[in-house]
N, C-alpha and C positions, 0 to 999 in steps of 0.2 A: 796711512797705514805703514808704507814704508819707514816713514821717519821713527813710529813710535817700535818698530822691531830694531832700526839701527840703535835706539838710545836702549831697548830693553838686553839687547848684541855685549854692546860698549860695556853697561851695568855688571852682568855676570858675569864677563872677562876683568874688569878693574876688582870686581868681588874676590876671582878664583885667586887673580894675585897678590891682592894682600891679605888674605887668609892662610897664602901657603908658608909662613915662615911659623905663626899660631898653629897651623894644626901639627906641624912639626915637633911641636914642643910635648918634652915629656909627660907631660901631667893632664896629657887628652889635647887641652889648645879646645880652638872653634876649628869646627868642620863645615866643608862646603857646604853640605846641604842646609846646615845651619846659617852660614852665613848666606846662601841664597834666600834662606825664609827670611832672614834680617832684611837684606836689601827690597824685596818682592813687600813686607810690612811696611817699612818706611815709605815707599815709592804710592801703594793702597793708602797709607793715612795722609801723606800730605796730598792726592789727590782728593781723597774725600774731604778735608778741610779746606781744602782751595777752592773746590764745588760748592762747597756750604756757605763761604763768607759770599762768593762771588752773587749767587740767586739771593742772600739775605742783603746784599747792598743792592741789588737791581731793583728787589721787592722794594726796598727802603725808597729809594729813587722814585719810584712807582705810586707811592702810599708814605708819606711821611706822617700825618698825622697816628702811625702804628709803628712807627721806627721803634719804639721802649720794647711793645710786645715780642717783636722780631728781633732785638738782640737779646734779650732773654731768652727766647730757644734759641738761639742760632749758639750762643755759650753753651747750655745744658747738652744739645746737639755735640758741639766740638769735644768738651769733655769725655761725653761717651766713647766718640773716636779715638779718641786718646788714650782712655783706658784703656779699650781691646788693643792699640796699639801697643801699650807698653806690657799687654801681659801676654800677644802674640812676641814682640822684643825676649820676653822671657822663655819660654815656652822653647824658641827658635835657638836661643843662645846654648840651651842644656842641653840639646841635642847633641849627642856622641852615640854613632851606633855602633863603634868599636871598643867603649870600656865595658869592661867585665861587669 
């Protein structure tokens, strides 16, 4: 537990500093909170994708004669993640609660 607050520590600090030269910038930039849903997104999907192949290669391991069925969802699966990833990516990146 310890380890996973020092890396989640590290994350938001490496976030806050390279977002602060962006949100300096004239024209809005990214804002921290923005770029904390960025990082907190990316950190969720590639855990959930590392989850997923991981149990669908154990399964596989387990049951080969079903390996086809099992990477057929495990794709359909990851896609999904991937989508809510890249439209949380969106979502996250528009965030400016300082323009007019």
């Amino acid at each position: 537990m310890i380890k996973v607050a020092k890396i989640v520590a590290l994350s938001l600090f490496v976030a806050m500093v390279l977002v602060s030269p962006a949100s300096a910038a004239a024209d809005g930039g990214t804002t921290i909170p923005g770029a904390i849903g960025v990082g907190l997104t990316v950190i969720g999907g590639g855990y959930g994708i590392g989850r997923l192949a991981g149990s669908a290669l154990e399964s596989m391991a387990r049951q080969p004669e079903v390996a086809g069925s099992i990477q057929t969802a495990m794709i359909i699966a990851a896609a999904l993640i991937e989508g809510f990833t890249f439209y949380a990516l969106y979502i996250c990146s528009t965030q400016n609660p300082w323009s007019s």
